[in-house]
N, C-alpha and C positions, 0 to 999 in steps of 0.2 A: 339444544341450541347453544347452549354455556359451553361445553365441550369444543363445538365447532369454533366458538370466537378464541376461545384459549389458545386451540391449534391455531386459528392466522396469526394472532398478538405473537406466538410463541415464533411462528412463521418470520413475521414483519422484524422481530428480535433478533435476527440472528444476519439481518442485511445490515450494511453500511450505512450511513447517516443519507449519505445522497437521494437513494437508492428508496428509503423509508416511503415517502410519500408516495411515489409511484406504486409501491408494494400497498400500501394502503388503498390506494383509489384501485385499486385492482381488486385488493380485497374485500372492499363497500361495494362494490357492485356484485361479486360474486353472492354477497349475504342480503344486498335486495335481491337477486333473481331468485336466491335460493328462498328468501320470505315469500316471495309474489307465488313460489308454487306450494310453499305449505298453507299458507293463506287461502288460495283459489282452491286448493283443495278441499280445505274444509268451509269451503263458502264464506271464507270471511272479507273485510274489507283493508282497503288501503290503511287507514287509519291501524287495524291490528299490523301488518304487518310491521310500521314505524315503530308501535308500544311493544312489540316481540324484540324486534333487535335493541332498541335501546336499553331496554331490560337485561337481555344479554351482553351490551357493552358496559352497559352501568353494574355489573356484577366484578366484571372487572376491573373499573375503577377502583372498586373496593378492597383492589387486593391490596398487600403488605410491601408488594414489591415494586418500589418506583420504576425500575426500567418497562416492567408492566403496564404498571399506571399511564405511563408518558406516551408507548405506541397503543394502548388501547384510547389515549386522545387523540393522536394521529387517527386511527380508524374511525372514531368517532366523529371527528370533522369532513371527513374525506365522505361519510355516509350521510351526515345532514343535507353538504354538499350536495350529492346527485339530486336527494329530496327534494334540497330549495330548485332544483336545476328541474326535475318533474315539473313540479307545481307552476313552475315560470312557461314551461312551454305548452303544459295544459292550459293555461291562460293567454297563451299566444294565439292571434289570427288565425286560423285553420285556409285561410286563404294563398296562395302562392304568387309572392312578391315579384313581377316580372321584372321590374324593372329595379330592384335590388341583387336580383339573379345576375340580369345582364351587369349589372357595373361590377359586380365581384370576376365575373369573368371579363372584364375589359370591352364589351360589345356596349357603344356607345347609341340613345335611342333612335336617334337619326340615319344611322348605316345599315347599308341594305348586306341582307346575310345569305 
């Protein structure tokens, strides 16, 4: 797993400043999906697969190399991110909002459709 996050930091290194974070949130999710299947594979839980990668990004922190250091914070935030963005919607309603549906698409509750 060290290897793999080396390869995106090294990855995310070599894009533009602009460019970084989008390459980051692209890459945080590539490194949950890829945890969710080493995880599920070995029967374990959500909770390892968080302590898996951030062990792997925290290796990185550690290195000697600031420009390292700085896009492995980029990934690192861009990965908390999705996290807190799970857990918010595992906590959301499971219900389907009609009438929040409707006003996003402009259909006001009164007009006949």
């Amino acid at each position: 797993m060290k290897n793999i996050i080396l390869g995106m930091i090294a990855k995310i290194s070599r894009m533009e400043a602009d460019s970084k974070q989008l390459t980051a949130q692209v890459e945080a999710q590539s490194l949950l999906l890829s945890a969710v299947f080493l995880t599920v594979g070995k029967n374990g839980g959500p909770q390892e697969i968080i302590e898996s990668v951030n062990k792997a990004i925290n290796s990185a922190l550690d290195s000697a190399d600031e420009v390292l250091k700085s896009d492995a914070k980029i990934l690192f935030e861009q990965f908390q991110a999705l996290i807190d963005m799970t857990r918010l919607i595992d906590k959301a309603d499971p219900e389907l909002d009609s009438d929040a549906l409707n006003a996003l698409n402009g259909i006001r509750p009164d007009s006949d459709i």
